[in-house]
N, C-alpha and C positions, 0 to 999 in steps of 0.2 A: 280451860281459858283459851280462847283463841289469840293466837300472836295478833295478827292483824288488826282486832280491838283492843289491844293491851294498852297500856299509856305511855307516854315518852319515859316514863323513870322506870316501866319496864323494860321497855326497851334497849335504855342506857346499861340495864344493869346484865340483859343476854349479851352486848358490847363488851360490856367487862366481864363477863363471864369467858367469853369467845378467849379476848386479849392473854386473860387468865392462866388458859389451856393454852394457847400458843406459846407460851412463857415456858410453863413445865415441859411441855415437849422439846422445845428448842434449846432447854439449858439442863434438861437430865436424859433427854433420850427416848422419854415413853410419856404416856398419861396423858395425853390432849384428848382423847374418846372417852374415860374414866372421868376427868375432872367435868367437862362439858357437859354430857348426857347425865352427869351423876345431879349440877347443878340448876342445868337448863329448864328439867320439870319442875321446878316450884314457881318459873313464871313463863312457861307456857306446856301446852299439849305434848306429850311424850313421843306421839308418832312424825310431830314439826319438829321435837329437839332432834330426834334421831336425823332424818333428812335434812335439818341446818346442819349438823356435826357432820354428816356424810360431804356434804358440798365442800366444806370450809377443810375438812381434815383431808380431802384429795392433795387441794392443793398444799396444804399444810405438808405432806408428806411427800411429792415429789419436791417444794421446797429442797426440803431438808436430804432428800436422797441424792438432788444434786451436788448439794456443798458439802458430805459427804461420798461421795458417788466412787472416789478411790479406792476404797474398803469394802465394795460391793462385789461377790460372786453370785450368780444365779446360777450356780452348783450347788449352795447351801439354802436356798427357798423355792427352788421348781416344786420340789416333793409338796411343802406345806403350802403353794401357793394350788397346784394342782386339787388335792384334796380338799381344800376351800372354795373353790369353784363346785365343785357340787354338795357343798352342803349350805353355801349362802343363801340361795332361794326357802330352803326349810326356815331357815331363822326368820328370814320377810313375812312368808306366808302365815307362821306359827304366831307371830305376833298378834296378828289380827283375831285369831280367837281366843286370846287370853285376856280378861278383862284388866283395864288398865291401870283399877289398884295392885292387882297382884304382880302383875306385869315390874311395876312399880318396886314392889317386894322382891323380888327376885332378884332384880339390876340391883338394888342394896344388898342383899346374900353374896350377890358375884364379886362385888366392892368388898365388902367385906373378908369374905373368904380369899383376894387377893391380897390383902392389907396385912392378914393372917400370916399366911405363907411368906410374904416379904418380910414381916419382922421375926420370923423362927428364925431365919436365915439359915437352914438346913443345908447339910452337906450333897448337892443335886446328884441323883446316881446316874451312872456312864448308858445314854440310850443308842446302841449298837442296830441296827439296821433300821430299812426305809421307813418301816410299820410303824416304826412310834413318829415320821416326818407328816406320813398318812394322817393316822389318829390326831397328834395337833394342830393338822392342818383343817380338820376335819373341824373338832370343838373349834378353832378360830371362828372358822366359816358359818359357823350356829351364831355365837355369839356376834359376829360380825353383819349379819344379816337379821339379827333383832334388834340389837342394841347397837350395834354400832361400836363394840368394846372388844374385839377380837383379841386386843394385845396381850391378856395374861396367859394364855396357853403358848404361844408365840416366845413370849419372856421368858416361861419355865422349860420351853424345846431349848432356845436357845444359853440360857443357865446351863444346864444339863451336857449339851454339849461343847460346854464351855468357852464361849463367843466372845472377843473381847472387849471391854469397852468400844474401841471405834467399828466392831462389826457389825454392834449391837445399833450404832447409831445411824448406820448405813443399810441393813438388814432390816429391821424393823418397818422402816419407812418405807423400804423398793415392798417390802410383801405387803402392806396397807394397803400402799398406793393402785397395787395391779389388783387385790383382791375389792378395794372400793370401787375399782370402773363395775365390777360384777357387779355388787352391792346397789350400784345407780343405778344401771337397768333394770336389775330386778324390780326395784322402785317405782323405776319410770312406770314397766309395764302394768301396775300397780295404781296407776295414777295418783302418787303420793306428790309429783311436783309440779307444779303452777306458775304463772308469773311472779303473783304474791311473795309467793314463799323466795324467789330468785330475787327480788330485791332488797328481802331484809339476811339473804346472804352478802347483796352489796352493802349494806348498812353495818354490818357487821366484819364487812373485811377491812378497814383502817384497825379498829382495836386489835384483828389476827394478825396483821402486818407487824404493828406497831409493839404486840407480845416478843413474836419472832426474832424480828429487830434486835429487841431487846435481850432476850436471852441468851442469842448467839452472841451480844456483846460481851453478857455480864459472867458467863461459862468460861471465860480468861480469867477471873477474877474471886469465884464465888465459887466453895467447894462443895458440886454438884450433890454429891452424899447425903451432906447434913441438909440441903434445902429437900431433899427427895424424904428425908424423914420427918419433917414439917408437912410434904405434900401427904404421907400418909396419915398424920395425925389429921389432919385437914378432912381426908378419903375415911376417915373411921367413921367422923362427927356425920361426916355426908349419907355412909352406909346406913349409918342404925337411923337416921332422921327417915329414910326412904323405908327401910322394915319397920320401924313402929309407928 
């Protein structure tokens, strides 16, 4: 389906889909790429969902890297932002010859298989040298450049080496943020973006504001955990809808 001819209650609803993911991101820390791209293909094209979630999740993340921004060393993600940079283009280019039901199947297996791992809640083992900063920067950068979903290899580096809440919240967003400008070019050069497509980003940025907003309000009030266990229950329903 193409966005462009879609109908306004399509429309309203990639809006609230957009607001959605800005919400979980801004009041847990992670999941605005997951929740978006997981939701976005049931009303429209998988290679627009991806390129709206890239445009929208930039800002979304330096957003948040700023009001954050205290907790940030760029000692703890050169490594992973580094090894992301050459493996982004693979995930762009790879996309394109994989037909878009499968493509489809996959991004639910990776959802799923995140959701997985998040609820064993497994004891992360201690990863000691640069090589393992390498390799997840590397799967980021795959996933980052198909889907647009980098953050679970990202989540499990830093689990592992034990990141704390507010590193996690400061961390996350600066490596998105820098590893997305790569992500757009590769795009661009790709001629994946249009005028078209750049105003139903504008169309879409009140709901992303408006999530944002929100979340950073209600994260005083609303204990981030149990909503983040909701968003997986939510992330399961999503996964197997896209696999089967």
């Amino acid at each position: 389906m193409d966005i462009f001819d879609a109908s306004l209650f399509d429309s309203l609803w990639i809006g609230l889909i957009v607001g959605l993911a800005s919400f979980v991101q801004s009041l847990t820390g992670f999941g605005f790429a997951l929740v978006a791209v997981s939701l976005l293909p049931f009303f429209m094209d998988l290679q627009l969902a991806i390129t709206l979630v890239l445009l929208v999740n930039l800002v979304c993340n330096l957003t948040l890297w700023w009001y954050h921004r205290d907790n940030f060393e760029w000692s703890r993600i050169i490594h992973l932002v580094g090894a992301g940079f050459l493996t982004i283009p693979i995930g762009v280019l790879g996309l394109h010859h994989i037909p878009e039901h499968l493509a489809l199947q996959l991004l639910g297996a990776l959802v799923l298989i995140y959701v997985i791992y998040s609820s064993l809640q497994l004891s992360p083992p201690e990863l000691e040298g640069r090589r393992w900063a390498y390799a997840f920067g590397a799967a980021s950068g795959v996933l980052t450049g198909a889907f647009n979903t980098g953050g679970p290899p990202i989540v499990i580096y830093g689990n592992c080496r034990e990141w704390s809440p507010e590193q996690f919240k400061s961390h996350l967003p600066g490596t998105f943020a820098v590893m997305s400008v790569v992500a757009i070019a590769t795009h661009v050069s790709q001629g994946h973006f249009d005028k078209m497509l750049l105003s139903q980003v504008g169309y879409a940025t009140p709901f992303f504001l408006s999530g944002l907003g929100l979340g950073i309000w209600l994260s005083n009030y609303i204990n981030a955990a149990q909503f983040r266990q909701v968003i997986m229950v939510l992330l399961s329903v999503v996964g197997l809808k896209l696999v089967f």
